[in-house]
C-alpha positions as CSV (number, residue, x, y, z in Angstrom):
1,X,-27.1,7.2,-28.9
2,X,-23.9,8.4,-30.2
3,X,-20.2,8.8,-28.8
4,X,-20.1,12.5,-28.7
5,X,-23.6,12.1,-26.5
6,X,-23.9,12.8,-22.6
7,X,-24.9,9.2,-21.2
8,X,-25.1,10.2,-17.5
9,X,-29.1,10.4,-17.5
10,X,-32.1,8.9,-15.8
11,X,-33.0,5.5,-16.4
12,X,-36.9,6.2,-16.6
13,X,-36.2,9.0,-18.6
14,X,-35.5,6.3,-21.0
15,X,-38.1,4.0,-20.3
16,X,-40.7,6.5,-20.9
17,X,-39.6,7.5,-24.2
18,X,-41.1,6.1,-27.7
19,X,-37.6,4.1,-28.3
20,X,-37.3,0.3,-26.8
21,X,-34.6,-0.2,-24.1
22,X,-32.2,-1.6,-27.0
23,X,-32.2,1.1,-29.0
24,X,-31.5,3.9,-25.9
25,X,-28.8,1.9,-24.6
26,X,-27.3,0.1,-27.1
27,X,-23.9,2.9,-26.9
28,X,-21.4,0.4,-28.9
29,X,-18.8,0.6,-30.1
30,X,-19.3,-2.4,-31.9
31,X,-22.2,-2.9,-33.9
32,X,-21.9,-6.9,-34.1
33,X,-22.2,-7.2,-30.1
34,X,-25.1,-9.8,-30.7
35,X,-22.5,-11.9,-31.5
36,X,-20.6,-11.7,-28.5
37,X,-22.3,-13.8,-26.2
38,X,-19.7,-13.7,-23.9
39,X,-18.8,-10.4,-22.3
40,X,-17.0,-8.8,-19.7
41,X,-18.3,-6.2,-17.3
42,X,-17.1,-3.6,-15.1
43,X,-19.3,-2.0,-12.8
44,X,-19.0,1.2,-10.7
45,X,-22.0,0.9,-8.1
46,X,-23.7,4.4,-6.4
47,X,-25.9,7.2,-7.3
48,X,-24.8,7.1,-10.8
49,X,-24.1,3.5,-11.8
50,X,-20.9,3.3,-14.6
51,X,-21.1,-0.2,-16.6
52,X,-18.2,-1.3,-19.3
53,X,-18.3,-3.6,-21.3
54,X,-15.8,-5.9,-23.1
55,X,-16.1,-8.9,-25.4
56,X,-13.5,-11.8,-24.7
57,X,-11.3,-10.3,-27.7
58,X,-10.9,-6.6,-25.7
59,X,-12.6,-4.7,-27.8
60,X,-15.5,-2.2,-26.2
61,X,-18.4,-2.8,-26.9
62,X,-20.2,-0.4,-25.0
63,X,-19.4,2.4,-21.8
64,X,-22.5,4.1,-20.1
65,X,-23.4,5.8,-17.0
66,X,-27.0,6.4,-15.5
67,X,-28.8,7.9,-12.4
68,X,-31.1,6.2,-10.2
69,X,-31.0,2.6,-12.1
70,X,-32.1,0.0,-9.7
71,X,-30.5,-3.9,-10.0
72,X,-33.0,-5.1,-12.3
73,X,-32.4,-2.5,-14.7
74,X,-28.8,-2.7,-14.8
75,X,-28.9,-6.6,-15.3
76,X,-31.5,-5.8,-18.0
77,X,-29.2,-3.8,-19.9
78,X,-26.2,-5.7,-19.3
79,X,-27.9,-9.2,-21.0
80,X,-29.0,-7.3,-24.0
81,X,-25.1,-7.4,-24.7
82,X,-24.4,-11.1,-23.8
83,X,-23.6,-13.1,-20.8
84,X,-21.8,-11.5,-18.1
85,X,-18.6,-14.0,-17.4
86,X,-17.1,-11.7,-14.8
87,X,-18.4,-9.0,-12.7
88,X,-15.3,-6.5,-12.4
89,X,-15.0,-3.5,-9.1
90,X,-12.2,-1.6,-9.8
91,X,-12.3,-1.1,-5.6
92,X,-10.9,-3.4,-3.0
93,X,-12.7,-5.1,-1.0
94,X,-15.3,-6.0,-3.5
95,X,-18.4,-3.9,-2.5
96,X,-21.6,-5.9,-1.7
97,X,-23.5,-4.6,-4.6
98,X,-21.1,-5.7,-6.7
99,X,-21.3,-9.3,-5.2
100,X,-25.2,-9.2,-5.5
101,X,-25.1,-8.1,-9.0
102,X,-23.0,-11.3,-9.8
103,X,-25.0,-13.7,-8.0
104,X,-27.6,-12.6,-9.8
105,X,-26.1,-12.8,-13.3
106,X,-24.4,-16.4,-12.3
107,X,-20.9,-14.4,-12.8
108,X,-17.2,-15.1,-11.5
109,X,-15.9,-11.6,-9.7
110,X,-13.2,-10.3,-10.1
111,X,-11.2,-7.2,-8.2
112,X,-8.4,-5.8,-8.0
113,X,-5.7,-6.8,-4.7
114,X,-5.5,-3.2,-3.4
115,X,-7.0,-0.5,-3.8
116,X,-6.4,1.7,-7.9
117,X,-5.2,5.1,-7.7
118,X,-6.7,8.0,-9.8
119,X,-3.7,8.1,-11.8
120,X,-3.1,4.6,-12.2
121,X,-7.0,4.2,-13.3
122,X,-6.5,7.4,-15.8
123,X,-2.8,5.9,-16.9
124,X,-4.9,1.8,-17.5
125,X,-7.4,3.3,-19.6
126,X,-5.4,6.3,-21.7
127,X,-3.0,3.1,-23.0
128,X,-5.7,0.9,-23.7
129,X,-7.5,3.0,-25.4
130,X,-4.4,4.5,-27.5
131,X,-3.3,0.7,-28.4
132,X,-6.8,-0.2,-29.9
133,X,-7.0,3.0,-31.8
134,X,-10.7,3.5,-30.2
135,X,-12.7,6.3,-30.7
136,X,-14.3,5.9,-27.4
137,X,-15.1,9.7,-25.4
138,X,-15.4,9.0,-21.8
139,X,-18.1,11.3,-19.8
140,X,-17.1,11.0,-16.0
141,X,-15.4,9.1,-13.4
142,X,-17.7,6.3,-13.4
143,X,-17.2,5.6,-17.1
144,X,-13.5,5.7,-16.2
145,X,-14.2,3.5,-13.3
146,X,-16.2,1.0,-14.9
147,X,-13.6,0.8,-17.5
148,X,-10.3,0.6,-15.6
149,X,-12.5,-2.4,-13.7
150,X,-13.1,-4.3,-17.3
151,X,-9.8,-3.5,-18.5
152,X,-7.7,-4.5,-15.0
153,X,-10.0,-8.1,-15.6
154,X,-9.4,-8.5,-19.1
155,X,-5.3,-7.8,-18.3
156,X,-5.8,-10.2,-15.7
157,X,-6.4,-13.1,-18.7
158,X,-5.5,-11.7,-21.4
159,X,-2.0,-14.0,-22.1
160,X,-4.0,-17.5,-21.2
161,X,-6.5,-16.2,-23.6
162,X,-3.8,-15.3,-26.0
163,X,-2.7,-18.8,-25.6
164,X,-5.9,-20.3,-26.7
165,X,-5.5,-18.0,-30.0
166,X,-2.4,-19.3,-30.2
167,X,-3.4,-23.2,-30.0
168,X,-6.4,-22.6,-32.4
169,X,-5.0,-20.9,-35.3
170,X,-4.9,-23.4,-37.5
171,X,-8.0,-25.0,-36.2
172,X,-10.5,-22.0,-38.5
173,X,-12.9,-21.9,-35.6
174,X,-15.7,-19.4,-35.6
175,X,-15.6,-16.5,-33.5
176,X,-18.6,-18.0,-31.2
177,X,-16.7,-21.2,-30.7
178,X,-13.5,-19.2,-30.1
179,X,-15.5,-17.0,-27.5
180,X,-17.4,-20.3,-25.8
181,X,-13.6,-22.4,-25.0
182,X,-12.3,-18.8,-23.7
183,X,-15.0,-18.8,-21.5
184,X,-14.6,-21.9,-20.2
185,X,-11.2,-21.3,-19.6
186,X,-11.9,-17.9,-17.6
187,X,-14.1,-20.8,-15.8
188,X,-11.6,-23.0,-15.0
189,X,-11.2,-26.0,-17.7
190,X,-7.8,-26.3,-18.6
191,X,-7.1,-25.0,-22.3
192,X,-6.4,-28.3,-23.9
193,X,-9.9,-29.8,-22.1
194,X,-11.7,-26.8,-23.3
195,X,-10.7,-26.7,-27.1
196,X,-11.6,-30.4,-27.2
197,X,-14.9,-30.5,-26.0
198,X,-15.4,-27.8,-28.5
199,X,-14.3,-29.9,-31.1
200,X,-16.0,-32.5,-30.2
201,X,-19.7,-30.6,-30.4
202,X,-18.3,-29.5,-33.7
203,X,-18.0,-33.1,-34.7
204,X,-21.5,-34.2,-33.0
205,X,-23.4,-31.2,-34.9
206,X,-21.6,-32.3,-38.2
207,X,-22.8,-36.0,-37.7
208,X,-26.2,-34.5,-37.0
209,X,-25.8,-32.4,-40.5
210,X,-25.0,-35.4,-42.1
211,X,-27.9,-37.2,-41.0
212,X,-30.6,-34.7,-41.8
213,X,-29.2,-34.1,-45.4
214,X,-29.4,-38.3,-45.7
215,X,-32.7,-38.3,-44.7
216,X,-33.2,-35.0,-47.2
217,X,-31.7,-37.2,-50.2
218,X,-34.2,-40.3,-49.1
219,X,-37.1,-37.9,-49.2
220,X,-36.0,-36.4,-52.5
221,X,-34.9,-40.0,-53.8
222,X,-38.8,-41.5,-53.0
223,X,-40.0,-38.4,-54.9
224,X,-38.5,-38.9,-57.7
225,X,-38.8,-42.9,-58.1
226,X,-42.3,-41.7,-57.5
227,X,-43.0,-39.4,-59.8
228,X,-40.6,-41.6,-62.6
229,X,-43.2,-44.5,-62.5
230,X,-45.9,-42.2,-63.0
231,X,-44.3,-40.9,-66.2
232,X,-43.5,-44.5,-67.3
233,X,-47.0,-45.7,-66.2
234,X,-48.4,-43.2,-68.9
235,X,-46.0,-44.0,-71.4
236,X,-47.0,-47.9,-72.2
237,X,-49.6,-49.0,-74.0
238,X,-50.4,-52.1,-72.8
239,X,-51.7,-52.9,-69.3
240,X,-50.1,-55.9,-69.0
241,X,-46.9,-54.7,-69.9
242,X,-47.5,-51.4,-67.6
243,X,-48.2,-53.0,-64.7
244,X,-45.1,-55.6,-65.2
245,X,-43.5,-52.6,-65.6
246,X,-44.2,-50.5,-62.4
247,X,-43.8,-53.9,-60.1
248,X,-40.5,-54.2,-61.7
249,X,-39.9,-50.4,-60.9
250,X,-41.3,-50.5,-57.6
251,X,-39.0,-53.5,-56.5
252,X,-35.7,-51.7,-57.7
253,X,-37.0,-48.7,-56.2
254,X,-37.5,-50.4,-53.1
255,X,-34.5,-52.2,-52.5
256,X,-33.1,-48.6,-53.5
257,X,-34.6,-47.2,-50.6
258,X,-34.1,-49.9,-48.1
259,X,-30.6,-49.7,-48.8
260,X,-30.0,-45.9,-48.0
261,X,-32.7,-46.4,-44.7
262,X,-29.8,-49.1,-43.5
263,X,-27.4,-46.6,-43.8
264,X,-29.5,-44.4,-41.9
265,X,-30.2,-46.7,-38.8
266,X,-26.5,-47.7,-39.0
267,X,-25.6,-44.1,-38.6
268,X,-28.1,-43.2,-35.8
269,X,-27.3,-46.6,-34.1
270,X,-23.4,-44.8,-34.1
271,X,-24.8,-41.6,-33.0
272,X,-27.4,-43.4,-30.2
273,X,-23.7,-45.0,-29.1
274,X,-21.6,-42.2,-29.0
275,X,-24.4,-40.3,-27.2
276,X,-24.4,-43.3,-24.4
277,X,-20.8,-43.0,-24.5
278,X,-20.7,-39.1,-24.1
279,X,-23.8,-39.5,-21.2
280,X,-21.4,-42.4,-19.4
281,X,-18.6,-39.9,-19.2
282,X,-20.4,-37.2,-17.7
283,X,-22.3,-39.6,-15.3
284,X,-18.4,-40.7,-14.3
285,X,-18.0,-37.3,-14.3
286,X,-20.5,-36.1,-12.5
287,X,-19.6,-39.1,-9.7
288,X,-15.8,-38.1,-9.5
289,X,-16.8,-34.3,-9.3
290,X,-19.4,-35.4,-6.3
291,X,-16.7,-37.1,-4.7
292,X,-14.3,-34.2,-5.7
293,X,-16.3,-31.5,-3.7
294,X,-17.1,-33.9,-0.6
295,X,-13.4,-34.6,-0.5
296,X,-13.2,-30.7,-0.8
297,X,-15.9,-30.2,1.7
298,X,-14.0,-32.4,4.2
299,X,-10.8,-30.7,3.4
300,X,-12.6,-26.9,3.7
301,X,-13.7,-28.0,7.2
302,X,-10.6,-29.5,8.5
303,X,-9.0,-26.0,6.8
304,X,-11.8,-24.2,8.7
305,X,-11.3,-26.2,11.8
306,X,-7.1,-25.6,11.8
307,X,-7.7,-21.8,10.7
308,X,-9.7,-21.2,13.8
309,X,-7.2,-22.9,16.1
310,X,-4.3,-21.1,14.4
311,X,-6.3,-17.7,15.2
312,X,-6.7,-19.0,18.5
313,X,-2.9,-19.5,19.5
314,X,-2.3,-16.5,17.0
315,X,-4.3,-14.2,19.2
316,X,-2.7,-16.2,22.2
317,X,1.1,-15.7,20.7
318,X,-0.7,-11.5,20.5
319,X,-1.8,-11.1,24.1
320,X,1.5,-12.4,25.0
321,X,3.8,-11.0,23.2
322,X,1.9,-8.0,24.1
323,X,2.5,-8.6,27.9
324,X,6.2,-9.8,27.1
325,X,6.8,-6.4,25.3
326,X,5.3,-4.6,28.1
327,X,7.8,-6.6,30.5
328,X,10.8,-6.3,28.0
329,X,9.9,-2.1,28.3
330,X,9.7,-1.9,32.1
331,X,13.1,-4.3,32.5
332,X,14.6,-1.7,30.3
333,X,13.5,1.0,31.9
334,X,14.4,-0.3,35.4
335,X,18.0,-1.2,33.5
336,X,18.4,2.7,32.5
337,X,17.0,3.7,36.1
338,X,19.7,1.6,37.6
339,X,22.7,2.0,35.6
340,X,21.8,6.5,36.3
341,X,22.0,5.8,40.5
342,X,24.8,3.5,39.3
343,X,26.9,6.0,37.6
344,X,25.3,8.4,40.2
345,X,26.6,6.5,43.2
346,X,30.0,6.4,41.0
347,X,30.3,10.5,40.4
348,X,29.1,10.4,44.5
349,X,31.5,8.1,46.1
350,X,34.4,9.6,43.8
351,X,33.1,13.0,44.8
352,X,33.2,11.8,48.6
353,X,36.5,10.7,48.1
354,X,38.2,14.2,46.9
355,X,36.2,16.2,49.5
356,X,37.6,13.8,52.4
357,X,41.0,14.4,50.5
358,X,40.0,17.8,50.7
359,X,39.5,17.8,54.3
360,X,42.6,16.0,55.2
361,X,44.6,19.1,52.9
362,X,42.5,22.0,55.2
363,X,43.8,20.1,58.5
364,X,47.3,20.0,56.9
365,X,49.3,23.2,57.7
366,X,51.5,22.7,54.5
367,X,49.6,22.8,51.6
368,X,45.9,23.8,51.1
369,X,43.5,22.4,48.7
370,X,41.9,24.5,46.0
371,X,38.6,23.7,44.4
372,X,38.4,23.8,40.1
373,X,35.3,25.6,38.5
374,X,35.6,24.5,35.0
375,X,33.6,27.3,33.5
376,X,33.2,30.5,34.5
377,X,29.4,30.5,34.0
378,X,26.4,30.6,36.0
379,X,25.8,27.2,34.8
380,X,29.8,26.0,36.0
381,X,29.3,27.8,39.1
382,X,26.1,25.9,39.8
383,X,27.9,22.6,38.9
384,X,31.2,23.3,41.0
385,X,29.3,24.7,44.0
386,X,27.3,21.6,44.6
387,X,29.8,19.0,44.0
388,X,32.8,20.6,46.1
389,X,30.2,22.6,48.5
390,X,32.4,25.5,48.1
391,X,32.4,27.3,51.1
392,X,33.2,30.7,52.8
393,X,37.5,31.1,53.1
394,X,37.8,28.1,50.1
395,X,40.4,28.7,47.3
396,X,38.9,28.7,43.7
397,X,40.7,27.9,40.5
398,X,39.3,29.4,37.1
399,X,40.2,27.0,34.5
400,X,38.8,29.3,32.3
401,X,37.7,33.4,32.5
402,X,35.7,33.0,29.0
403,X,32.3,34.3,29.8
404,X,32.7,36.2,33.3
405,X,31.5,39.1,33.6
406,X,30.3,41.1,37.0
407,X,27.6,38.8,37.4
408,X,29.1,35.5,37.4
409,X,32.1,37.4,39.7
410,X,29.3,38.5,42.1
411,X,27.9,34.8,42.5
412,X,31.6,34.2,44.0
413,X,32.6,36.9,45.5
414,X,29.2,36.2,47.8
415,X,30.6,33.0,48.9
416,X,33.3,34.9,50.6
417,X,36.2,33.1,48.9
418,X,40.1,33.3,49.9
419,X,41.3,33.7,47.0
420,X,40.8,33.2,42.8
421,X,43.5,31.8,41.2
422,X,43.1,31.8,36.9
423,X,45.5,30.7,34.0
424,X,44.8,33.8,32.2
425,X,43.3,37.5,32.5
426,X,39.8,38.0,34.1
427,X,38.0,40.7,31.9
428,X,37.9,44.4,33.6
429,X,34.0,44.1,34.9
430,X,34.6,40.7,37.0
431,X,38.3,42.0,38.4
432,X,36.7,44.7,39.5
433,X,34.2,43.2,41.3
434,X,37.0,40.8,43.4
435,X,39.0,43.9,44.1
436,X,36.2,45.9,45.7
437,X,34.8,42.6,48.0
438,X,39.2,42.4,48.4
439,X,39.3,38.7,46.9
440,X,42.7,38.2,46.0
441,X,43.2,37.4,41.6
442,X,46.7,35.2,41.7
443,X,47.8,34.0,38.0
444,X,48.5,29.9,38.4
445,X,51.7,30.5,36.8
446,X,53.1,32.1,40.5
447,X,52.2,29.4,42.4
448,X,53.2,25.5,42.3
449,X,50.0,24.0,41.6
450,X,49.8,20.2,41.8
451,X,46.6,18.3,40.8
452,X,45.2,15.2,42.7
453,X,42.2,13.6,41.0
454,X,39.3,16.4,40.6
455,X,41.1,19.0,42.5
456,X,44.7,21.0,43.0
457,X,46.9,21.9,45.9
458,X,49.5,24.7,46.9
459,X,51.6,25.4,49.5
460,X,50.0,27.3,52.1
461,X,53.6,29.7,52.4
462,X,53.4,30.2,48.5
463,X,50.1,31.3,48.6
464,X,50.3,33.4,51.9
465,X,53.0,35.4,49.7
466,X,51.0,35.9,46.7
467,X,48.0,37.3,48.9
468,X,50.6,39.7,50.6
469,X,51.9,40.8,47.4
470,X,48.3,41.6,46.0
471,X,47.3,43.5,49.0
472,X,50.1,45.5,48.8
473,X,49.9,45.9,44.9
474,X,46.0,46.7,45.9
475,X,47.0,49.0,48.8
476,X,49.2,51.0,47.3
477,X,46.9,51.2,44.1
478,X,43.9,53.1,46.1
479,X,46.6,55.3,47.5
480,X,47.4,56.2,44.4
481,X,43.6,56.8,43.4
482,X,43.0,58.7,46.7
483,X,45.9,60.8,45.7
484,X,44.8,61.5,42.7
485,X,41.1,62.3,43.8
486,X,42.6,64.7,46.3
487,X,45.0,66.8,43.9
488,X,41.7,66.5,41.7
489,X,40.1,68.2,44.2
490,X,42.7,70.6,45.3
491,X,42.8,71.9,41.1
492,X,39.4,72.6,41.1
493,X,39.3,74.8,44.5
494,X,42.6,76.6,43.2
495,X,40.8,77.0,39.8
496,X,37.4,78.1,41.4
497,X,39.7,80.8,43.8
498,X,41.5,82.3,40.7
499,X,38.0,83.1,39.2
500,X,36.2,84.5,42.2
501,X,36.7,88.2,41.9
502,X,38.4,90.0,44.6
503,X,36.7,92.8,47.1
């Protein structure tokens, strides 16, 4: 099956064709992957199952995706490529089937700490791909998936196992060996512990070499003495002297041959101690790593033990910081409640204050309080009318005749005021509405206005005079306008008489 080849297709579509699993599956990118024994795999569980696959070097070896594969299948197709070292899941948390998969396989797991992106999946694979120059055509998403899983893993180890490159150059390992300490690494042994255990089954299988081709030569040596006193045997005439001959033969070839066996036995007797030697360590071993995981057993369930009372008292410190917070919230609230009637009681008393000031000014006979609207809106109106209760008879200052129209003039003239008194012109529609109710408009600049606190005051003959003045000026106004209405009326009758023809 070839790159440029849809892999998405049913596993017993493959089984039930003439091929053998191998030779279906086998998508690599690397023709040598028997020799990889050691592998990493990325897996993308569901429907359609994605597997990658790397060797410890990062090259791909093979991508693939398939519908309905069961487990079994899967792990079928994954050992034809080596042993699985890691599991990869490009998704966090690890799904279960990923987990199952790598129990079954004997495999470390490995995902990512939060959850990969789309683009930073498509970004992982597009540079790795680009940097190893590979020719590799990816189908789907969980080709991509599978992949960005293998690749995040093989990231994830990729400078300790450049380290072990690094340690080993010199060193002219094989590629297996290479692969078998970087494994062991991605297990856990410490690089230094790793390449010398390595070395030292080099060194073992080299003694055991050495021993077979020894007892090769003693074979080959026994032949030939052999085969040498035959010849010579032939050779001599005389029995006597023959027979002389081969004893003679037979005890140098002998001692010849007792001689390399020593060698032999001394060699295996160094081998037979070396093996004890190696078998002592790993019993020691095997006692200190026994020890090792009770010691970590006791330490896991003391870890256990304070976890669960730390989630205890954390759940504890929850509930009542919860219930503190809930306290902290109604204290505030009550705070904000109280300081609002506090600054209410404020504006109140204060507003008490001026209207018994107020008060005291109406029962004077001098001067006569007048009450301030600020704006002359419905809204300033609203404001001034319930906190000096403006009343029928009151005075009213306009600090400002912005905004009034008839309206607004009609919500005061219904009060029945005195009088209005403004700082600058009322428009045309609200004068009009004071002069017909006959409110009184006095400009502040006639009268000797004195503020105290939130109101004014003026001198009850001042403003008696201004009034006076304004009816008159009011007075003598509609007099005019009745005038002028009459001699209005008397034009037209004259005008109406001059066209009416005569009898």
């Amino acid at each position: 099956m070839n790159l440029n080849q849809k892999k998405v297709i049913s596993f017993n579509q493959v089984k039930n064709s003439d091929n053998s699993l191998e030779s279906n599956y086998n998508a690599s990118l690397n023709p040598s992957y028997k020799n990889n024994p050691w592998i990493i795999v990325g897996f993308d569980p569901g429907v359609t199952v994605g597997i990658a696959i790397l060797d410890l070097s990062g090259n791909i070896i093979s991508l693939a995706s398939f519908k309905e594969i069961s487990r079994a299948e899967v792990i079928n197709y994954i050992i034809t490529y080596g042993k699985a070292i890691i599991i990869a899941s490009d998704v966090y948390p690890t799904p279960k089937s990923v987990k199952k998969l790598a129990t079954a396989l004997n495999s470390k797991i490995y995902s990512p700490s939060k959850l990969l992106t789309v683009e930073s999946k498509k970004e992982l694979v597009d540079s790795f791909i680009q940097l190893n120059s590979s020719e590799i055509l990816i189908e789907n998403a969980h080709e991509r998936d599978a992949l960005a899983a293998a690749i995040k893993t093989y990231k994830h180890y990729e400078k300790k196992l450049e380290q072990i490159e690094k340690k080993t150059r010199g060193l002219d390992l094989p590629q297996e060996k290479m692969d078998h300490i970087k494994s062991m690494v991605i297990m856990g042994t410490p690089i230094s512990k790793a390449i010398n255990r390595v070395l030292k089954d080099i060194d073992d299988l080299n003694i055991l070499e050495e021993e077979k081709k020894v007892q090769k030569e003693d074979l080959d040596y026994g032949e030939r003495i052999k085969n040498k006193n035959i010849v010579n045997s032939l050779e001599k005439k005389s029995f006597l002297s023959s027979s002389s001959a081969i004893r003679k033969s037979e005890e140098n070839g002998d001692s010849e041959i007792i001689i390399r066996l020593k060698k032999r036995i001394k060699a295996q007797e160094k081998q037979i101690k070396k093996q004890e030697e190696i078998i002592k360590t790993l019993k020691d071993e095997n006692k200190t790593s026994r020890s090792q995981i009770k010691k970590n057993q006791n330490e896991l369930s003391k870890i256990k033990s304070k976890m669960e009372k730390l989630h205890y008292e954390y759940s504890k410190d929850i509930l009542l910081k919860k219930e503190l917070s809930s306290k902290v919230e109604l204290i505030k609230k009550l705070i904000n409640q109280y300081n609002r009637e506090k600054t209410r009681r404020r504006k109140l008393e204060e507003n008490l204050q001026s209207l018994q000031k107020i008060k005291d000014m109406e029962i004077s006979k001098n001067s006569l309080p007048v009450k301030i609207v600020k704006s002359f809106t419905k809204e300033g109106i609203k404001e001034a009318s319930d906190y000096w209760k403006i009343k029928k008879r009151d005075i009213v200052l306009l600090t400002s005749s912005k905004g009034g129209g008839s309206s607004t003039a009609a919500l005061l003239a219904d009060i029945g005021l005195k009088a209005v008194i403004t700082f600058a012109k009322m428009s045309h529609p609200a004068r009009e509405v004071f002069e017909r109710e006959n409110i009184p408009i006095i400009n502040a600049d006639k009268l000797e206005l004195k503020l105290v606190d939130e109101f004014a005051i003026v001198k009850d003959e001042t403003l008696k005079n201004e009034i006076e003045k304004w009816n008159r000026k009011i007075k003598e106004q509609r007099t005019k306008e009745k005038e002028k209405i009459l001699l209005t009326v008397i034009d037209e009758y004259r005008a109406k008489r001059k066209r009416k023809p005569s009898d």
